[in-house]
N, C-alpha and C positions, 0 to 999 in steps of 0.2 A: 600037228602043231598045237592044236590045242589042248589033247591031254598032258603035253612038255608045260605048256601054261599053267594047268587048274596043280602039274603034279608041285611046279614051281610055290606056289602058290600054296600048295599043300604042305610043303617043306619050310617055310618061312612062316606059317601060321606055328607048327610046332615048334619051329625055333624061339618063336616069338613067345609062346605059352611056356616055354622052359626054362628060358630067361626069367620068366614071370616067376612061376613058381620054384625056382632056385630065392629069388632076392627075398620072395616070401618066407621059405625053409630059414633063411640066414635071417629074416626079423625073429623068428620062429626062438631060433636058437639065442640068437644076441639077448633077446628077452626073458629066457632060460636063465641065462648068464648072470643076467641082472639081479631077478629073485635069489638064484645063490650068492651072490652078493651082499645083497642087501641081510640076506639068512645070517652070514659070516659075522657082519657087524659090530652085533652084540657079542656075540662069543668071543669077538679080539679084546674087545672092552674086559668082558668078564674075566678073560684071562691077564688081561696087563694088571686088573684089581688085586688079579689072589697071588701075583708072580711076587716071589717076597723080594723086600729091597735090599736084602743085604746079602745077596748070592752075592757071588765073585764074575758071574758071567750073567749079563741083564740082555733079556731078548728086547726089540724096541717096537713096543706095538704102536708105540705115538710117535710125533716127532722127537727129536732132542736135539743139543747141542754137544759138539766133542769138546776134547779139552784145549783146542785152538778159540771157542767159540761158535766154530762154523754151524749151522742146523744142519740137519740133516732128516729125509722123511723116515717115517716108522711104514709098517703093515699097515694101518689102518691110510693112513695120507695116499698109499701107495694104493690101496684098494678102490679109496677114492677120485683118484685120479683114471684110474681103468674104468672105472661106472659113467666118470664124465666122458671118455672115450668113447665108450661104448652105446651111450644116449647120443653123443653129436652126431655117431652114426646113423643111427634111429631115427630121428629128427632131418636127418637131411640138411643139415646148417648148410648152405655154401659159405665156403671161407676161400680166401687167399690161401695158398698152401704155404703150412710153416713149418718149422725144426722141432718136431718132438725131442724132447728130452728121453732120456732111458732112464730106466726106475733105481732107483738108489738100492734097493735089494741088501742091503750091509744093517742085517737086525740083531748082531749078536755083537755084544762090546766085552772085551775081555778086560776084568780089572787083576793086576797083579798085588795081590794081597802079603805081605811077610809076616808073616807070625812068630814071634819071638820066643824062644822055650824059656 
């Protein structure tokens, strides 16, 4: 009976350290994620500066609006919004659980141009 104890016992300490160093591996990583992130950054910037403005198909690193008026997020809003995801995990915030939103993902806007001969 008692080595069923100490093995008891023996088996929940490992579960309990594996737990442990899982949640770790996964700060581990989430904090990974982050520094890529924040790496990205500038590079979206730098590219929405050199993207020239009079393509006929504009990638949307920032916000915009369409031609209803609606905004709508770019890459950068969008990468933003994953970093704040990915920190409230981090942080541990207890919140009420709410309705995440899904990421607007629609960065490419096609302009139809006519060109007259």
């Amino acid at each position: 009976m008692k080595n069923k104890r100490y093995l008891l016992c023996v088996a929940i300490s490992i579960m309990s350290m594996n737990l442990f160093a899982s949640t770790e591996q996964e700060k581990i990583y989430l904090t990974q994620i982050l520094n890529q992130l924040n790496a990205m950054k500038p590079l979206i910037v730098a590219a929405a500066y050199e993207q020239p403005k009079t393509n006929r198909i504009q990638f949307h690193y920032t916000s915009y609006k369409d031609a209803t008026g609606k905004s709508h997020n770019g890459l950068l809003n969008d990468v933003n919004e994953i970093e704040n995801g990915i920190q409230e995990k981090l942080n541990h915030i207890p919140e009420e659980p709410h309705i995440l939103l899904p990421l607007k993902g629609d960065y490419i806007e096609h302009h139809n141009k006519v060109e007259h001969a």
